[in-house]
Every structure is written in C-alpha cells, then in structure tokens.
C-alpha positions as CSV (number, residue, x, y, z in Angstrom):
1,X,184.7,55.5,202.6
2,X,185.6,57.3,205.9
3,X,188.4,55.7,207.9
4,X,189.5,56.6,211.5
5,X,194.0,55.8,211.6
6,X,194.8,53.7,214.3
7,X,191.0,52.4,215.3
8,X,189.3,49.5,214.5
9,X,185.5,48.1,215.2
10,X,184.6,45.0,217.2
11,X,181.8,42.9,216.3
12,X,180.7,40.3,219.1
13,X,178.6,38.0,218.3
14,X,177.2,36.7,221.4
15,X,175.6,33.4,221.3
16,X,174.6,32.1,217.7
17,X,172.4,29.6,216.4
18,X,173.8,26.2,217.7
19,X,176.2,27.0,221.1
20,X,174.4,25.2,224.2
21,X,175.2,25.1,228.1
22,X,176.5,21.6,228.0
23,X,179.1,22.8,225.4
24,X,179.7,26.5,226.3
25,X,179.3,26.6,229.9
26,X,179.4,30.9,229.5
27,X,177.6,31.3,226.4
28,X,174.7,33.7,227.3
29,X,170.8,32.3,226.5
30,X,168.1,34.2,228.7
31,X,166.7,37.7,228.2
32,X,169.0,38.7,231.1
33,X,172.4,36.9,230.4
34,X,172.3,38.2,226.9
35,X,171.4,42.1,227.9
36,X,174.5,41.3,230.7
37,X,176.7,39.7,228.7
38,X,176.5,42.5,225.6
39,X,176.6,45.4,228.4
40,X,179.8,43.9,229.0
41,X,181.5,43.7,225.8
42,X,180.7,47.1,225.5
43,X,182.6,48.2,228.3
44,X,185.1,46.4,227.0
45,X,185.1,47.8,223.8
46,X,182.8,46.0,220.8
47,X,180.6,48.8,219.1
48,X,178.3,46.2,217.2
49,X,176.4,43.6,218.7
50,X,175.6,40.6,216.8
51,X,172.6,39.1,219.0
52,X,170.5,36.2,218.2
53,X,167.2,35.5,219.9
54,X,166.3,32.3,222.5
55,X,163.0,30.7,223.0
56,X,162.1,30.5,226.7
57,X,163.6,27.0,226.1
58,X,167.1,28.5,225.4
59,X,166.7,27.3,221.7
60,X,167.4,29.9,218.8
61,X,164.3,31.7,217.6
62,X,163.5,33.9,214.4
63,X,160.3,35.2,216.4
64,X,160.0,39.3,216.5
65,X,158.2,39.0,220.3
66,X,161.7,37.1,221.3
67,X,163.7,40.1,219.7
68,X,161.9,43.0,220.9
69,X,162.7,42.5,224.9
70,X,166.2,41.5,224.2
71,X,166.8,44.4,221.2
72,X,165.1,47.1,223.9
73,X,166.5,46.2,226.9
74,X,170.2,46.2,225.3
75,X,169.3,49.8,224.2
76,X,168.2,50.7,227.1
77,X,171.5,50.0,229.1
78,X,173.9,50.8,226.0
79,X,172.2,53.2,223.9
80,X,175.1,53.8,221.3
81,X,175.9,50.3,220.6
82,X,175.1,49.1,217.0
83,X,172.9,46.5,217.2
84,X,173.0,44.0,214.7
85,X,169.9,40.8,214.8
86,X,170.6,37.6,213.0
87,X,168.3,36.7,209.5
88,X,170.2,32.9,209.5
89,X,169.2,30.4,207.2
90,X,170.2,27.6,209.1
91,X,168.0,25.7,210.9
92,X,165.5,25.5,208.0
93,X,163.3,28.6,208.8
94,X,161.1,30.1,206.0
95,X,162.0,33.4,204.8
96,X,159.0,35.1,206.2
97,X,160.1,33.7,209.5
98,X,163.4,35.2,209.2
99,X,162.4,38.5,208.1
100,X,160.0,38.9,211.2
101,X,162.9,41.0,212.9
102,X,163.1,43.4,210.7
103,X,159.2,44.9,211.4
104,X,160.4,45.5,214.3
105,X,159.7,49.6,215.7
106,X,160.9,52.1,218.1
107,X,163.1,51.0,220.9
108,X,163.3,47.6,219.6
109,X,164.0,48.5,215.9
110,X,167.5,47.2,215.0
111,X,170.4,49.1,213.4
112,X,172.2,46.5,211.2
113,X,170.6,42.9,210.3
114,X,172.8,39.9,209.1
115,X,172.4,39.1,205.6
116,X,174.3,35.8,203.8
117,X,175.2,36.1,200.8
118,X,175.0,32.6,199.2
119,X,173.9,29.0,201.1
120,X,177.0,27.0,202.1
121,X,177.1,24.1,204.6
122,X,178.6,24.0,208.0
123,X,179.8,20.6,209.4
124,X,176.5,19.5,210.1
125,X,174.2,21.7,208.5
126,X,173.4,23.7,205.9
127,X,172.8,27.5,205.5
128,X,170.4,28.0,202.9
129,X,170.0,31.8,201.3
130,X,168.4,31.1,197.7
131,X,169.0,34.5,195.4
132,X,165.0,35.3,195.8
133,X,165.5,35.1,199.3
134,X,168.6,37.3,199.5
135,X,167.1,40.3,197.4
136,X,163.9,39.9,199.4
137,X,165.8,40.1,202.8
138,X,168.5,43.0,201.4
139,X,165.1,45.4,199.5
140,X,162.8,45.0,203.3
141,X,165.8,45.9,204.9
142,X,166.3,48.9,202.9
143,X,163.2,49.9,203.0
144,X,162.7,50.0,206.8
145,X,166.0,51.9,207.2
146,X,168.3,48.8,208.3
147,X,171.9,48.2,207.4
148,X,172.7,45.1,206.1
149,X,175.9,42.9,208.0
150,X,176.9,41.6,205.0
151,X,178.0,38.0,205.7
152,X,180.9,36.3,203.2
153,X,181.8,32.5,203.5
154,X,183.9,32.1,199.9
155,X,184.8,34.0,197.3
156,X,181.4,33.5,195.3
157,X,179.8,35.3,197.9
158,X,182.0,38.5,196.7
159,X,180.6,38.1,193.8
160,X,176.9,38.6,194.8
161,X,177.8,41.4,196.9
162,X,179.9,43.1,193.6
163,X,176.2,41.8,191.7
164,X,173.9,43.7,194.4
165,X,175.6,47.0,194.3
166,X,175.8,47.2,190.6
167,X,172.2,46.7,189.8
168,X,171.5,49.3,193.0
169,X,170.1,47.1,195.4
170,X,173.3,47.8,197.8
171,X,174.9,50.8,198.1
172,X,178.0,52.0,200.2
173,X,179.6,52.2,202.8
174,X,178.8,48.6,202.5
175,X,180.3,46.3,206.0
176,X,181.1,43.2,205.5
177,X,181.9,40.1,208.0
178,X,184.5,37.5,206.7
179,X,184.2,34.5,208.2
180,X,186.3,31.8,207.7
181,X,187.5,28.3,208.7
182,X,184.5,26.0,208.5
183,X,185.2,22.9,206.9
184,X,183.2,23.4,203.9
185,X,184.2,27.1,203.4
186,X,187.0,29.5,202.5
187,X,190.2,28.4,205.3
188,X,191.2,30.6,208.2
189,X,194.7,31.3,206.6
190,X,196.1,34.4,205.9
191,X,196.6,33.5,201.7
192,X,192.6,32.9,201.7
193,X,192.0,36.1,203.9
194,X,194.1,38.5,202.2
195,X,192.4,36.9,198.2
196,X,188.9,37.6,199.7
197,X,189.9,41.4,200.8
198,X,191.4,41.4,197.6
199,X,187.7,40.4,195.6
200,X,186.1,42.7,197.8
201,X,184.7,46.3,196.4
202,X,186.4,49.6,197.6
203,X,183.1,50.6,199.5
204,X,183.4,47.9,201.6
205,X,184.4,48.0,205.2
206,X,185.6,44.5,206.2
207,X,185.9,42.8,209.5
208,X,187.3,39.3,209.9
209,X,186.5,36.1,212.3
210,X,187.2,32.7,212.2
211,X,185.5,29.6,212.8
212,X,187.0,27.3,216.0
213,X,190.6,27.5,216.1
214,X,190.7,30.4,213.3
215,X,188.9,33.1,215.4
216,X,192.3,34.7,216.6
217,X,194.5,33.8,213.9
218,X,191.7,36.1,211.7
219,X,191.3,38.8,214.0
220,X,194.9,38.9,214.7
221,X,195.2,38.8,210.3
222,X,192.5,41.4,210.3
223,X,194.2,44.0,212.4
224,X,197.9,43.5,210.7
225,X,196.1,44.5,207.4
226,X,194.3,47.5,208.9
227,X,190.4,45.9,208.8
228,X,188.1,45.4,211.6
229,X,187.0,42.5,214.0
230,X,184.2,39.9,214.4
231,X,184.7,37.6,217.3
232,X,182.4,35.8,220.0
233,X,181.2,32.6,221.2
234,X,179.0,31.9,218.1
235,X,182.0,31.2,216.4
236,X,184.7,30.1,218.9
237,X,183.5,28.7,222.1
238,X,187.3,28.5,223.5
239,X,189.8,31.0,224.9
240,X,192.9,28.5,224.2
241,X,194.0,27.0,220.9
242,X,193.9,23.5,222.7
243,X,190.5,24.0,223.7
244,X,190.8,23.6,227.1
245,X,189.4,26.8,228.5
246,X,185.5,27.6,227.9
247,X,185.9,31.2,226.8
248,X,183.1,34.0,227.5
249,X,182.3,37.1,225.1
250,X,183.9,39.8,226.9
251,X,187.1,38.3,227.7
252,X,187.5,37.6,223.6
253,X,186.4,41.6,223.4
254,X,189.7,42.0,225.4
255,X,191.7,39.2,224.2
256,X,192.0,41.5,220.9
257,X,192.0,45.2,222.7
258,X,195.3,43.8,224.9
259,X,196.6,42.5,221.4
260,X,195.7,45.6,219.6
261,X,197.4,48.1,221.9
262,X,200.7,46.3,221.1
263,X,199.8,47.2,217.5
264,X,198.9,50.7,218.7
265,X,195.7,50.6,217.9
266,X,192.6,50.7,219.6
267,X,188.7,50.0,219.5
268,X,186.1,52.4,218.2
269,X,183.6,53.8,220.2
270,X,180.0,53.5,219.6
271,X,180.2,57.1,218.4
272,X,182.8,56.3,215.9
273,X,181.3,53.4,214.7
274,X,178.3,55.1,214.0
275,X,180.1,57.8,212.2
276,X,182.1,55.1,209.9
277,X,179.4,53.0,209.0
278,X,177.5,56.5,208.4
279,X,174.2,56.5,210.6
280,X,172.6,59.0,210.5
C-alpha cells in the first residue's frame, strides 16, 4: 500500500441523511450550497467529498436526477476532488433505490461510493445493509469502475470486509471510514479506535470520525497514529465540545489542518489522494 510521510487525507462529509436547518443552521441542502460549501473544503484542504443528495424539499434523496447536477457541477469547479455519493441504508430505501447512483455517466459519474458493511442502529434509526444487499452494492460498483468507501461501525464489520477480500469480491488498496461514538456502536475512545485498526487488513487505508462529541477526539486519535480523516456536519453539527457553536464544513476542514501542522503534518492534495488510493 503506498503511503505519503507526513500527509494525511481529509474526508468531509457535507450534509448526511438526517441534519436540518432548524438544527444545523450552516449545514448545506440546495444544489448551490452544497457545490459552495464542498468548493470550500477543498480550498481548505479535504481531497474526498462525501456528498449526499437533497430533494427540492431539502430532504435526503437516493434519486440519480438529484446526483447528477450536484456530482457535475462539483466537478466542474474542483475537478481533482474525489468524489464520494452516499448508498445509506437508513431511511428504509430499497436497494435498487440506493444503487440508482451508481449508473451514473460522464461528468456526473462518481469516484468512490459509500458502502456499510453490516446494519446497526443509530439512536433513532436503523441502518439496514442485509449481506445480499452488500455484495450486490460492492460487485455494481466494481463493475462500473467505482471505489467502494468502505464504512465500519464495530468490529463485526472488520470482519465482512476481511470476508469480501478473501473470496475476491474486494481487492486493495481498500479505504476504510471508522466511525465511531453512536450509542449503539463501537465508542469514540482511543482503546476501541486503536482494537478496530488493529482487526483491520494491511491493505487497508483507514480514516477515522466520530459521532457528536467524538468527531475531534477521533480525528485528533487518527492523526497521532499516522491514519487519515473523516469529519463534517453529517456527523458533528458543533464546533465546541459544549455544543454551543453551530459548526460549518470548512471550518472542521481547518479545525484539523491548524491541529495537524502542530503535528507536522499536513493534508493531501487531490493529486495525492488520487495517487494513494490508486486511480488511475
């Protein structure tokens, strides 16, 4: 697996499945705010996007025509950035509906697409990825040339990833999001971070977030042990630990960069990213 000393990726995931106005007064929902919003993190220095769609409603949508404008225009004002579309299993959506994205073409063709690798439950809700599901989801996107962001809740999860490569269904570099600190999931402490990394393959390139309060304790945990960065509102809508200050996506992109210099280290580009993860 190629590595890069001293640089590190930033994933920013922009808006997410649930996050509304009334409870994240900056989180980005129209066509515009969303192309605005990731042209900015770029700047700032996230390499992969993490973007989910909006209806004209401002409510999540699996829908292809809602991804195309938002997956083009994005290109169109950042073409390096690694652009990553959601496949979530929350909010009930059949698994035709959530692998609509991924028929996507030219412009609006994605790079990376999320892919869960067991159903869990969130506070409210669950996330439901049946096995069928999974290996249908992971064998379109290989076939249309799309790399999987491989999503890991609990250590189970490691274990269909390990399952997935072995029978050939997954093959390296693999990149893997650990996410951590819902209530129902593996904790955002460093003990349950460093067992997961542990679990995890050699292939694997590993960034870590954290759910609420956990989102910098993770990324700050991720960059001590020399793995990568998944942040943004769809995970933590505050800048503050006592959630007092609504935060938006670009100033958690440099939230970590500030943190990171002291550490000496620094973001990827778009051009290293692309190299690490091995695009072609």
């Amino acid at each position: 697996m190629k590595t890069l000393p001293g640089v590190f990726l930033i994933n920013a995931a922009l808006t997410g499945m649930v996050a509304t106005r009334s409870e994240a007064p900056f989180v980005p929902l129209t066509l515009e705010e969303i192309v605005a919003d990731a042209v900015a993190c770029v700047d700032a220095g996230a390499s992969i996007l993490h973007v989910h769609a909006r209806d004209a409603a401002g409510r999540p949508t699996h829908a292809a025509e809602a991804y195309a404008p938002l997956v083009a225009g994005i290109r169109r004002e950042r073409p390096e950035a690694i652009l990553c579309v959601s496949t979530s299993g929350r909010a009930g959506a059949a698994p035709s509906e959530r692998a609509e994205v991924l028929e996507l073409d030219g412009a609006a063709k994605p790079d990376m697409a999320s892919l869960t690798l067991g159903s869990f439950n969130f506070r409210h809700e669950a996330s439901v990825n049946d096995p069928e599901t999974i290996l249908a989801l992971v064998r379109r996107m290989r076939e249309r040339g799309i790399k999987p962001e491989l999503e890991l809740f609990d250590t189970g999860m490691v274990s269909t990833l390990k399952h997935l490569e072995r029978t050939g269904e997954l093959s390296g570099p693999l990149y893997c999001n650990l996410i951590l600190g819902a209530v129902n999931t593996a904790q955002a402490s460093l003990p349950e971070l460093c067992h997961l990394v542990s679990l995890l393959p050699d292939t694997a390139l590993w960034a870590a977030g954290g759910v609420g309060r956990g989102q910098l304790p993770m990324n700050v945990g991720a960059l001590l042990m020399g793995g990568h960065v998944r942040l943004g509102l769809e995970d933590c809508i505050w800048l503050d630990q006592a959630r007092t200050v609504p935060a938006r996506n670009v100033e958690l992109v440099a939230r970590v960069r500030e943190l990171a210099a002291r550490l000496e280290l620094r973001p990827a580009t778009c051009s290293e990213a692309r190299n690490l993860l091995e695009f072609t």
